[in-house]
N, C-alpha and C positions, 0 to 999 in steps of 0.2 A: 179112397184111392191109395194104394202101397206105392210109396216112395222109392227110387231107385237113384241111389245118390252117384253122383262121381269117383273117383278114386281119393278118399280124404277131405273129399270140400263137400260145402252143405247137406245139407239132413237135419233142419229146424225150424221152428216157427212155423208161420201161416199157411203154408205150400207145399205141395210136391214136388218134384222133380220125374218127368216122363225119363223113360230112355231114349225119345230122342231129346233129350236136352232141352227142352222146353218146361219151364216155372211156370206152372200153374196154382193159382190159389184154392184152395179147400175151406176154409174157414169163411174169410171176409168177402163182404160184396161192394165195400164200398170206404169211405173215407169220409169224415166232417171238417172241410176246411174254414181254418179261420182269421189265413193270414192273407195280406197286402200284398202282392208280387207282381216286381218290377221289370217286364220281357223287355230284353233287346231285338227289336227287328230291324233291319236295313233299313236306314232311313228314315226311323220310327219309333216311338216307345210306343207300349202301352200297358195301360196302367190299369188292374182290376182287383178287386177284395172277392174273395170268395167265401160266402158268411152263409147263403141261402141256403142252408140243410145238407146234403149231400151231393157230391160230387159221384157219379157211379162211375168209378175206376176201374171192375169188374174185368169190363174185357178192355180195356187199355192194353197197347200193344206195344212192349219195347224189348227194341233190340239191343245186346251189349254183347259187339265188334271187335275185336281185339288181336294183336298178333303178340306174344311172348316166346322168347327165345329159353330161357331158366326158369321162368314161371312167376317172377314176382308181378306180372302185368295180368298173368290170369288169374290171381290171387284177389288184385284187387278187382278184377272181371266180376269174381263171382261175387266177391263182397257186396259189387253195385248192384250185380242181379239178385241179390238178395234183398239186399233191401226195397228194389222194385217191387217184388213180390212178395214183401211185408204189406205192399201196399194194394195189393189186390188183382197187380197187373199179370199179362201174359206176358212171360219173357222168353224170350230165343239167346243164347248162351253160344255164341257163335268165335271161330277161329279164324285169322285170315288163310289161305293156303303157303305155308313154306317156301319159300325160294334159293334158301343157303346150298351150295351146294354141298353133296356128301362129305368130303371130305373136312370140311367144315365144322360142321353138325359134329363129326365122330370124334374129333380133335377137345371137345367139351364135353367132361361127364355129365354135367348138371344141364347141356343142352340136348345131350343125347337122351335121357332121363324121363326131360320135360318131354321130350316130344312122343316117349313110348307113352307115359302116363295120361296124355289128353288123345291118344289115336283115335279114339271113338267118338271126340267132339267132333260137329258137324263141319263141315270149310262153309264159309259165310257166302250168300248169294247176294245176288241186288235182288232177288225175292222177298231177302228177310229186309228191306229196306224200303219194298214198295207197301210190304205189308205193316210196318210200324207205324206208330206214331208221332213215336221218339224212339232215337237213338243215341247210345253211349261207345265211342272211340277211341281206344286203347292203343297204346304203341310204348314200344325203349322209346328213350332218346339216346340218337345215333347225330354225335356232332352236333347237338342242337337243332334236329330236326326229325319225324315223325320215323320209321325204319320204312322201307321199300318196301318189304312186306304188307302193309297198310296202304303205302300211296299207292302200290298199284292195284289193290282191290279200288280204290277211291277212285282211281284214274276210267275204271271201267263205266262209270254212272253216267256219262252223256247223253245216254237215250234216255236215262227217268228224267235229267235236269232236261232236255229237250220237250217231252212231254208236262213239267211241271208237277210230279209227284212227289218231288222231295220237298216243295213248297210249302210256309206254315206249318212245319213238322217242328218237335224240340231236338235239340241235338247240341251233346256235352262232350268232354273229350277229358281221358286222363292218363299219369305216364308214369313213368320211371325212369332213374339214371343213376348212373356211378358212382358220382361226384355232387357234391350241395349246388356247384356253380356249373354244372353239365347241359343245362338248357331247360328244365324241366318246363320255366311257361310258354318258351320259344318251342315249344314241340306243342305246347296246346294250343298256343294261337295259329300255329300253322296249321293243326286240323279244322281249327275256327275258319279258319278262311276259307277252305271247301263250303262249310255250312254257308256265308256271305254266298258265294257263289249261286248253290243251293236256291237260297230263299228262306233258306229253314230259319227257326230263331234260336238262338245262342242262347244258352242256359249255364251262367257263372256259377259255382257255388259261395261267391264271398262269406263274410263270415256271419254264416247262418246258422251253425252250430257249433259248440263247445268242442268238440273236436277239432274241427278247423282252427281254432284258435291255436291247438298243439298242434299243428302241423305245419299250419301258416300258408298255406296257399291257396290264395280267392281264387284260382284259375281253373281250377277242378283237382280231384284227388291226384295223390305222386305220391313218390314212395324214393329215399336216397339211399341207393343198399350197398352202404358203405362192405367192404371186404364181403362181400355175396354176403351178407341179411337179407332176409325175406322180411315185407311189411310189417310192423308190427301192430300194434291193436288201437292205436290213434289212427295209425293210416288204413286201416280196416273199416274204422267206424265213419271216417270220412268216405268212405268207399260208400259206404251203405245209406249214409244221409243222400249222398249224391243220386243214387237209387231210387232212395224215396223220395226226393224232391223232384227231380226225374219222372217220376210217376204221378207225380200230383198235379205238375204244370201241362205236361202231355195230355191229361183228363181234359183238364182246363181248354187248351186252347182246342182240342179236338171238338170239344160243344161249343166253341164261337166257330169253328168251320163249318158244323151241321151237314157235314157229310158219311156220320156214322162215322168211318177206318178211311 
């Protein structure tokens, strides 16, 4: 399958990239897990080792949601969708739709920028939400809390939480801000709390990989872009672990629901 990459972002490893934006794997079909992991559900742990030969990750199905205003949040978007699809899943690479208005936008070079540069990423539906398994939640942090751009995609999902399709799903969240003390876990647990709502289970990344260790946030990946920095290559690779662990739990619990998708 020929690759059709984004403008500067991925083109490696295990995957293609369709033009519509969708990470499909080429290579792998699967994963050998052989760790311990501990899900948070509402009300509930549970607790499973995954050692029995293979997990078929295959067509695991995750979404990675995101709104970016400069691009440091789609940056680590793709980081995660990357690594999801290190791990053999299908992924959807999805934006929320824009709400700034014009004059806004054209007042910001690096907003105006970002937003010519991803024109062709798809605007995110509550299709690509009924259709995962798991999902990954991007947003700035605006005041210490998720940008409106995101809540009000978020706001739309009534009728799936009505119906119960968000239920038992994974679902992770990560961010960006200004400032070291800007809110960055106050913006993840706020999207956490949707997933509570949901039913879905919460997917921490504590500190599971040596990157996190350099970055220091169990909460999910973030990024602090002191005087406009874009991520740099700890918070890239926490991006990515995030991804594939994302993809590995998602497998996981998708075969204790035994409903296929």
């Amino acid at each position: 399958m020929d690759e059709v990459h984004p403008p500067g972002q991925l083109g490696h490893g295990s995957r293609c990239v369709r033009a519509d934006w969708t990470i499909r794997p080429v290579i792998r079909s699967g994963v050998t897990c052989n760790t311990s992991t501990i899900l948070l559900i509402p009300t509930m742990f549970v607790n499973f080792t995954l050692n029995e030969g293979t997990v078929p990750i295959m067509s695991v199905r995750i979404a990675v949601i995101h709104y970016s205003s400069t691009g440091n949040v789609y940056r680590l978007a793709t980081a995660l969708a990357d690594g999801a699809a290190e791990e053999g899943a299908d992924v959807r690479l999805r934006k929320v739709r824009e709400l700034a208005p014009e004059e806004a936008i054209s007042s910001n070079p690096r907003w105006l920028a970002h937003r010519d540069a991803v024109a062709e990423l798809p605007d995110a539906t509550l299709d690509d939400l009924e259709w995962a398994d798991g999902f990954a939640f991007g947003s700035p942090t605006r005041f210490g809390l998720p940008a409106a751009q995101l809540k009000q995609f978020l706001d739309q999902t009534g009728g799936l939480w009505a119906r119960g399709v968000l239920a038992d799903k994974v679902g992770t969240a990560f961010t960006s801000a200004s400032t070291t003390h800007g809110g960055l876990e106050a913006t993840i647990l706020a999207i956490n709390t949707v997933l509570y709502h949901w039913g879905s289970i919460v997917l921490p990344l504590g500190y599971t990989d040596d990157a996190i260790k350099a970055t220091g946030n169990p909460y999910g990946s973030s990024w602090v872009s002191q005087k406009g920095s874009s991520p740099d290559d700890d918070a890239l690779a926490t991006a990515r672990h995030q991804g594939r662990r994302l993809a590995r739990v998602a497998a996981a619990v998708r075969s204790l629901r035994g409903d296929g998708h």
